[in-house]
GUTI-326370 format. One record per residue (C-alpha): residue number from 1; z, y, x. Coordinates in nm, 4 decimals. Example, Ala and Ser with C-alpha at 12.3 -4.5 7.8 and 13.67 -1.06 7.14 Angstrom:
<sites>
SITE    i         Z         Y         X
SITE    1    0.7800   -0.4500    1.2300
SITE    2    0.7140   -0.1060    1.3670
</sites>
This chain:
<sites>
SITE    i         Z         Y         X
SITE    1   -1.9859   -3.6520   -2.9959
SITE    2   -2.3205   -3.4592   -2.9534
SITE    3   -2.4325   -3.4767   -2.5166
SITE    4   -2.4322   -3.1023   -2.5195
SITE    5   -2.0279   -3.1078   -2.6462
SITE    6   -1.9267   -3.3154   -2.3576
SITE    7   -1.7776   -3.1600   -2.0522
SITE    8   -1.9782   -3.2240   -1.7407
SITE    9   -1.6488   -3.2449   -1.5231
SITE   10   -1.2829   -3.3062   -1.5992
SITE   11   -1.1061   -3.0248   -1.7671
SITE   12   -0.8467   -2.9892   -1.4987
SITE   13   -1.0929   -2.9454   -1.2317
SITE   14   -1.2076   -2.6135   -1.3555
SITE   15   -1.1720   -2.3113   -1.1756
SITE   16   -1.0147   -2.1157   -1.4483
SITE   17   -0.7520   -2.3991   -1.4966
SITE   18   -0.6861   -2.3873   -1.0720
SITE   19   -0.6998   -1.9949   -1.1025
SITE   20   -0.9576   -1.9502   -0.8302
SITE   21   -1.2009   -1.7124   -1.0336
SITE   22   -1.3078   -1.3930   -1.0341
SITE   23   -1.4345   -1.2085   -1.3339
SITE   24   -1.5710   -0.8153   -1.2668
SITE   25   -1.4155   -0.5451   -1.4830
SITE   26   -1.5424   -0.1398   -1.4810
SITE   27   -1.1871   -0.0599   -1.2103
SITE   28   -1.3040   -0.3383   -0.9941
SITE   29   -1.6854   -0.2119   -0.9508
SITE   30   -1.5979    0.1126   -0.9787
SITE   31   -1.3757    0.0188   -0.7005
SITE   32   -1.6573   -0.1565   -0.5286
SITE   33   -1.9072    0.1800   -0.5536
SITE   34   -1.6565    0.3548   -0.3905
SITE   35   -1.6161    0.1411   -0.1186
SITE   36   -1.9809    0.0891   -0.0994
SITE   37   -1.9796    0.5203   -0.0553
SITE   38   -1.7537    0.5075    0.2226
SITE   39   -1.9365    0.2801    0.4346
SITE   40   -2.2759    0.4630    0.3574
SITE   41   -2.0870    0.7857    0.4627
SITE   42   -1.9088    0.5638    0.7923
SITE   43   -1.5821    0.7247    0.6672
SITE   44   -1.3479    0.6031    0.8877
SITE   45   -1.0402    0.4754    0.6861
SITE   46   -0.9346    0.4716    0.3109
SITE   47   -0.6094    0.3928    0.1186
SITE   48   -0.6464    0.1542   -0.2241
SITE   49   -0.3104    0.1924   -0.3773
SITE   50   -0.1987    0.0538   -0.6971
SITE   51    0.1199   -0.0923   -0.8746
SITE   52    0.2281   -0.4518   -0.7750
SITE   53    0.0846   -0.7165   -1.0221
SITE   54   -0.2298   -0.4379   -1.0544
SITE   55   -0.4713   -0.6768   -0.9304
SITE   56   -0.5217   -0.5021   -0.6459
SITE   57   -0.5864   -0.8449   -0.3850
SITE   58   -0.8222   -1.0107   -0.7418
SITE   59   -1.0415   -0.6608   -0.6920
SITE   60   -1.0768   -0.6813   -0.3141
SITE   61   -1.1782   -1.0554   -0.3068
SITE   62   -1.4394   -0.9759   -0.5754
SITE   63   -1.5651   -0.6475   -0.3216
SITE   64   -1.5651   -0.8406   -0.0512
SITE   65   -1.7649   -1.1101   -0.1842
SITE   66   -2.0203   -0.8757   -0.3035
SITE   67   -2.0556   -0.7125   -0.0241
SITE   68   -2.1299   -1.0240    0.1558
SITE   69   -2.4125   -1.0359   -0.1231
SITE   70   -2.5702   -0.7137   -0.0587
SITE   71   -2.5247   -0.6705    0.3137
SITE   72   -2.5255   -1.0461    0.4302
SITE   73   -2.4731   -0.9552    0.8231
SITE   74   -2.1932   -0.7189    0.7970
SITE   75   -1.8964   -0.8240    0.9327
SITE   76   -1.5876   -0.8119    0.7398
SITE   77   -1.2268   -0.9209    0.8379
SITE   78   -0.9095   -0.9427    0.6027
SITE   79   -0.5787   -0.9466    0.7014
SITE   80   -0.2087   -0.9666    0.5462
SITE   81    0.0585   -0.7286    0.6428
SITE   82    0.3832   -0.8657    0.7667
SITE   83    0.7326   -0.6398    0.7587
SITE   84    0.9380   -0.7082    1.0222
SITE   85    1.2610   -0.5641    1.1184
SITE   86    1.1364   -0.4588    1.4493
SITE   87    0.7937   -0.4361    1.5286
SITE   88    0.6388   -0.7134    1.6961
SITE   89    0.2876   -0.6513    1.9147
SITE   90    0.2757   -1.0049    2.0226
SITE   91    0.2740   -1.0906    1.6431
SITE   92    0.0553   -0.7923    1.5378
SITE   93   -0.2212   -0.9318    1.7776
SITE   94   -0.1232   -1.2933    1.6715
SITE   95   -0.2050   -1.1864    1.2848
SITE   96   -0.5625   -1.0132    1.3568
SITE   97   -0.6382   -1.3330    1.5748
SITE   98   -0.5911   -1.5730    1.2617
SITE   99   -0.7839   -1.3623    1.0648
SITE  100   -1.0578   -1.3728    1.2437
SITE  101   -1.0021   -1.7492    1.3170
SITE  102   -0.9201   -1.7487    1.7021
SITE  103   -0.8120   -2.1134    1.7638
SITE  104   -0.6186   -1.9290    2.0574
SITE  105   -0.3792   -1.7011    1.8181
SITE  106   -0.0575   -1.8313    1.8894
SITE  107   -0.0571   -1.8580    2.2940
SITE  108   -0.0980   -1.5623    2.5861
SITE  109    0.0791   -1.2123    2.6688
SITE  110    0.0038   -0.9301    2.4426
SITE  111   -0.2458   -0.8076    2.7043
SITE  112   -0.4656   -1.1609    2.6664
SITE  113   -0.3701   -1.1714    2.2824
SITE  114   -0.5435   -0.8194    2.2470
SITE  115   -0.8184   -0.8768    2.4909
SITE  116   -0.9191   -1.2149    2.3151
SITE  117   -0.9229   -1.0246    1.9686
SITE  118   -1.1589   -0.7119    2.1380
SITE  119   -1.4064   -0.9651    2.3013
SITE  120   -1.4436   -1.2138    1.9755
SITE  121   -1.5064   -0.8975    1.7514
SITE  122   -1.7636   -0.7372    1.9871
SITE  123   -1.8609   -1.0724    1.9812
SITE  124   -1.9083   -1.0514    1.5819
SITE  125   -2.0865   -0.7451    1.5674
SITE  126   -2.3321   -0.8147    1.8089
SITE  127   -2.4356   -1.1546    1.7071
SITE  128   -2.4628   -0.9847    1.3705
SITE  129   -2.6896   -0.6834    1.4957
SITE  130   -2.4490   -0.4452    1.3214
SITE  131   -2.2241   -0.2027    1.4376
SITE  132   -1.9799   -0.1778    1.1790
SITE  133   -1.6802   -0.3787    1.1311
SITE  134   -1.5013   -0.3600    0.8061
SITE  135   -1.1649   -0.4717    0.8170
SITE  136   -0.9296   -0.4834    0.4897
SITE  137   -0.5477   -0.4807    0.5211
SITE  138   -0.3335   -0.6269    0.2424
SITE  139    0.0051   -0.5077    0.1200
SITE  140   -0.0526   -0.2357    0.3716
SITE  141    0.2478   -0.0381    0.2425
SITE  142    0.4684   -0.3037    0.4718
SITE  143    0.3216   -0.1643    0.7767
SITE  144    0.5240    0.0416    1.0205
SITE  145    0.4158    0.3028    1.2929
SITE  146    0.4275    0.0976    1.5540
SITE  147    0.1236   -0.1287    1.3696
SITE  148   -0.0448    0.1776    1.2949
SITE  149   -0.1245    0.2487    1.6566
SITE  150   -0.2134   -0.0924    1.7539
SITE  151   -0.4680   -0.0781    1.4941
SITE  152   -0.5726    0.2651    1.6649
SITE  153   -0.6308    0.1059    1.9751
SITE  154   -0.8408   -0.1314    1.8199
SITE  155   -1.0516    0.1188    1.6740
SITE  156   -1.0572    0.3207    1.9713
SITE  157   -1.1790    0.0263    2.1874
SITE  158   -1.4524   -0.1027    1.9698
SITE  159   -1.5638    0.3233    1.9397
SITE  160   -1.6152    0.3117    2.2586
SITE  161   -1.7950   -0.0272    2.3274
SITE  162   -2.0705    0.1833    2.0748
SITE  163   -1.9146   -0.0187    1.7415
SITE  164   -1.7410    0.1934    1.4249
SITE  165   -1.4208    0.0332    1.2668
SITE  166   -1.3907    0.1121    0.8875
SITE  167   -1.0848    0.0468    0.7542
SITE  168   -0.9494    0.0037    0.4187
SITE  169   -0.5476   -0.0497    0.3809
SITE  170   -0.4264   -0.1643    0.0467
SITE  171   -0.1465   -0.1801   -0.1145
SITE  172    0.1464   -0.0183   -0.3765
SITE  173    0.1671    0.3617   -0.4616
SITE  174    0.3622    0.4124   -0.1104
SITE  175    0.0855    0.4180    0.0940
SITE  176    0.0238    0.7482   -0.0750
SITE  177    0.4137    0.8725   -0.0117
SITE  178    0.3268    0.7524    0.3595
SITE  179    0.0016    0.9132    0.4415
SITE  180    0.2395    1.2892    0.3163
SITE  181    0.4926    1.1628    0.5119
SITE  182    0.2728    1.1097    0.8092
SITE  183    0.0705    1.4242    0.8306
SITE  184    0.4002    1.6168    0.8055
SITE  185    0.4989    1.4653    1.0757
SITE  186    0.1490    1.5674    1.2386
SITE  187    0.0197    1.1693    1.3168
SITE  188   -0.2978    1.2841    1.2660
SITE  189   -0.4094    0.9738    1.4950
SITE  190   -0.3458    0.7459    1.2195
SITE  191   -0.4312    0.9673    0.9027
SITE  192   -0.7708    1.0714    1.0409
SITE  193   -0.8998    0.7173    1.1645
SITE  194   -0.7182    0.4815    0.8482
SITE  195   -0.6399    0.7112    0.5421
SITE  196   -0.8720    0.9944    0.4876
SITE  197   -1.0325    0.8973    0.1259
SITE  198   -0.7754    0.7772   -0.1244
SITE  199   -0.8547    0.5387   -0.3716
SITE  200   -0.6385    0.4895   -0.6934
SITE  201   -0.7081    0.1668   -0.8450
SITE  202   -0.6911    0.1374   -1.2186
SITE  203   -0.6058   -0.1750   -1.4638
SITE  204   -0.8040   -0.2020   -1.7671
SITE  205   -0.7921    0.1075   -1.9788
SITE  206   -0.9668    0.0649   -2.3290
SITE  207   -1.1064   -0.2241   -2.5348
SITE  208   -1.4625   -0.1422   -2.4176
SITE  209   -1.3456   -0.2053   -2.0812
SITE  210   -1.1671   -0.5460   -2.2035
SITE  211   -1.4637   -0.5787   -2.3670
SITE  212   -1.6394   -0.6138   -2.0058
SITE  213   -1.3931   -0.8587   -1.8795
SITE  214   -1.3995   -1.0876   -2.1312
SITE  215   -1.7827   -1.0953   -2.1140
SITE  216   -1.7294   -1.1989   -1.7551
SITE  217   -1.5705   -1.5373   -1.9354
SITE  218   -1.9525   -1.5358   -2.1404
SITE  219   -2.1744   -1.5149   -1.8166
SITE  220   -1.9784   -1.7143   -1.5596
SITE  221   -2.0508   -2.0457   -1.5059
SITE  222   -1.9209   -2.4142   -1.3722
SITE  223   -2.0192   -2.6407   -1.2538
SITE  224   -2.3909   -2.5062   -1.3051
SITE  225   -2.5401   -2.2678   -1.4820
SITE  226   -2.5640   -2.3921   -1.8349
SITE  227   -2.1753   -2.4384   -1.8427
SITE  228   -2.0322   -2.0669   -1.9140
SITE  229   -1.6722   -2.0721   -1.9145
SITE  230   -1.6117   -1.9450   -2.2439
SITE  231   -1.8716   -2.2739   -2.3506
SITE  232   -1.6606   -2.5014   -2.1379
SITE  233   -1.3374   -2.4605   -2.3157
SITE  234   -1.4803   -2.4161   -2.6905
SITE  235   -1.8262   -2.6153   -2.6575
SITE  236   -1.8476   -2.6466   -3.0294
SITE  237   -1.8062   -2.3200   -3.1008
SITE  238   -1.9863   -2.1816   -2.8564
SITE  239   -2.2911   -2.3598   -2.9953
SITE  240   -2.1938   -2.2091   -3.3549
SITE  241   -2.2010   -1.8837   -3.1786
SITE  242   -1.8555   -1.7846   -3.0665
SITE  243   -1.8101   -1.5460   -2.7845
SITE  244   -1.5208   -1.3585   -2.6254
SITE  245   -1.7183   -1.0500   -2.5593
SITE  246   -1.6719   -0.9371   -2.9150
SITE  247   -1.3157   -0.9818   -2.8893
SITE  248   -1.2572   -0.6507   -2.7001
SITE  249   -1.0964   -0.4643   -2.9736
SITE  250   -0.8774   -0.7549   -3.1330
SITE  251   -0.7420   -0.8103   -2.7673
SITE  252   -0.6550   -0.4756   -2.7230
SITE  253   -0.5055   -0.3880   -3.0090
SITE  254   -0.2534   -0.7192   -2.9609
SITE  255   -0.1582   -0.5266   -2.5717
SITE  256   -0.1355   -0.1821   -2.7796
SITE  257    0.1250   -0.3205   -3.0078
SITE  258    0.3843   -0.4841   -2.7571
SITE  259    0.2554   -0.1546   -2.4862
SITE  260    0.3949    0.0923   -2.8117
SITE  261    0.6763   -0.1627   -2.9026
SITE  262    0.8513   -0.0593   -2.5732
SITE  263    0.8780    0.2739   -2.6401
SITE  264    0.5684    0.3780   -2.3471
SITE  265    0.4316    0.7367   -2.4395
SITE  266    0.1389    0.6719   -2.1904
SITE  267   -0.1169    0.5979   -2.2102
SITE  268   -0.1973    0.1895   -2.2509
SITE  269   -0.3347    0.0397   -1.9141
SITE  270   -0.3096   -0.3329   -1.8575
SITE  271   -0.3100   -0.5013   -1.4888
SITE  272   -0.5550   -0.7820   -1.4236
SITE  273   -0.3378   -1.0407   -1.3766
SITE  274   -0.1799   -0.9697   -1.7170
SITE  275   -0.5172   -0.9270   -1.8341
SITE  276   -0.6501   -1.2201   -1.7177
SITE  277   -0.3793   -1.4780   -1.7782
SITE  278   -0.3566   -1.3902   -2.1318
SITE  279   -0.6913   -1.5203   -2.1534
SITE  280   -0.6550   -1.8158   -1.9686
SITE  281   -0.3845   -1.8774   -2.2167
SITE  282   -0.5969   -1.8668   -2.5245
SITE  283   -0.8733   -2.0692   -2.3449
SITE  284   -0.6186   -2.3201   -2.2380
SITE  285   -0.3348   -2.3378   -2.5351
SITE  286   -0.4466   -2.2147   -2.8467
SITE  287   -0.7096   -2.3341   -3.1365
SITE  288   -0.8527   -2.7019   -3.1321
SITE  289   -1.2080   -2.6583   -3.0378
SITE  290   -1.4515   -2.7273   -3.3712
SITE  291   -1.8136   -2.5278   -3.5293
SITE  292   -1.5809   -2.2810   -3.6974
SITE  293   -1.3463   -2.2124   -3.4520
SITE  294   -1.2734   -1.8316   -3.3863
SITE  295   -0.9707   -1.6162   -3.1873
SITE  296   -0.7683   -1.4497   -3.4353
SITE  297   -0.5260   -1.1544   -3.4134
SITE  298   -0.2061   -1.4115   -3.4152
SITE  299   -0.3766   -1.6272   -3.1253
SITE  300   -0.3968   -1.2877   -2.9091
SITE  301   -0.0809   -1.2124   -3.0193
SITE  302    0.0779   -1.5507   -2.8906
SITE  303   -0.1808   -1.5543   -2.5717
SITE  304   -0.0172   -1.1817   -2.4734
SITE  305    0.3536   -1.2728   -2.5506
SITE  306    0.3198   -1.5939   -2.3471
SITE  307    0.1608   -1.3967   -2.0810
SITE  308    0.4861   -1.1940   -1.9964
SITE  309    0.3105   -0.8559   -2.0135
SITE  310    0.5617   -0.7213   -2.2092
SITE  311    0.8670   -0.8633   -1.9623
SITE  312    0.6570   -0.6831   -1.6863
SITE  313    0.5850   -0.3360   -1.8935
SITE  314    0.9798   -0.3013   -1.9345
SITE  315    1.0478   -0.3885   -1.5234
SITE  316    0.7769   -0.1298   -1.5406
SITE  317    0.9931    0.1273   -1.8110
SITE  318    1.3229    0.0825   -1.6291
SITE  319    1.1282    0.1636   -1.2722
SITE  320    1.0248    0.5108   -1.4102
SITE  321    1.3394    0.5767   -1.5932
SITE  322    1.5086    0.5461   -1.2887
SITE  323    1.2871    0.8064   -1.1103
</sites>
């Protein structure tokens, strides 16, 4: 076989095969401008709500990454949202620490727990001659009250040490139901420093926009830059000209049928991860890599049933019957 056919590193190694990719679509920089607006404008908090499975964590790995791009000393922190049954400050403060990497998370009293987390992030932002801290909260729909004003105090403290906390909680479509719930019951403490802008964050919505993601599979590259993924997985027919950017509209049409087989009379929108593993799927499973190799209409269709998109869009059906 021709040098240019041979893999430069195992198959199994690739980051597409270990899931750890990330491929841009229009929701996710659209997404990202809007972020990017709220900073510039130092609003103080936003809510990024979205169905489960939406791709919601995918599209805030990708924003955070880029803005580590553009704005290489801003400090960013990320951290996961815990339900408990009761409330737990000693664990709240314990969860910000680890996010931040504090090899002293796990030991102290609340008081030194929360003192150690204000002194490493003043810390941060004045090593980085910044004084913004972005801070991103996953599955924020799990947190309570009580972790609502901890988080206050926070960004109180660090307001008045001369430093601006902008926060961005994400999570499912009750973050929405909560901010109502919370302004009727007049918190405006917490809906005027973490939810003021809300952000609805979209799957992929037409073939064009498929169209976008699947060029993503075109353009990025491993394990250097002459190694595209699409080129990895079909190196023969990449050199005969194949590419998945011109599969937009086959692709779509494939998540139309099974979105119209179901019964849906909305409109089609398809989450990332559904998305995104039905490519891996033809990448990985389907056609025997050759000059003349192309994606047909009955690969998509195979790649999308063995996706489960269609087992999630009825969980999905039932859900909004039952409302």
């Amino acid at each position: 076989m021709a040098h240019e056919f041979i893999r430069p590193v195992p198959m199994e190694t690739h980051p597409l095969i270990l899931q750890r990719y990330i491929v841009p679509t229009a929701s996710i920089e659209e997404l990202y401008l809007r972020i990017k607006q709220c900073l510039k404008l130092r609003v103080p908090g936003a809510i990024v709500y979205a169905m489960t499975r939406w791709g919601k964590t995918y599209a805030i790995r990708h924003v955070i990454a880029t803005l580590r791009q553009d704005f290489p000393r801003l400090v960013t922190i990320t951290f996961d949202c815990h339900k408990k049954k009761t409330p737990n400050e000693s664990a709240f403060f314990s969860n910000l620490l680890r996010a931040i990497g504090h090899e002293k998370a796990e030991t102290g009293s609340v008081h030194v727990k929360r003192a150690r987390l204000l002194n490493k992030l003043i810390e941060m932002l004045q090593a980085s001659r910044q004084n913004v801290l972005v801070v991103f909260g996953d599955e924020a729909q799990k947190l309570e009250i009580e972790d609502y004003e901890w988080l206050r105090e926070v960004h109180d403290e660090l307001e008045k040490n001369g430093f601006r906390m902008v926060t961005f909680l994400i999570g499912q479509p009750q973050l929405k139901n909560r901010k109502t719930s919370l302004k009727q019951a007049r918190q405006t403490q917490i809906v005027g420093r973490f939810m003021i802008d809300e952000i609805e964050f979209h799957g992929i919505r037409s073939a064009e926009e498929g169209a976008t993601c699947l060029l993503g599979y075109d353009t990025a590259t491993y394990p250097n830059e002459d190694w595209s993924f699409t080129r990895f997985f079909f190196p023969q027919a990449w050199a005969a000209g194949m590419r998945l950017v011109t599969e937009g509209a086959p692709l779509w049409q494939e998540f139309q049928d099974a979105h119209d087989s179901l019964g849906f009379r909305t409109d089609l929108e398809v989450p990332m991860t559904y998305f995104a593993r039905t490519v891996e799927i033809a990448l990985t499973e389907f056609g025997k890599d050759h000059p003349d190799f192309r994606f047909t209409p009955e690969i998509w269709k195979q790649a999308v049933k063995a996706s489960k998109f269609s087992a999630a869009e009825e969980e999905l059906l039932i859900i909004t019957e039952a409302d």
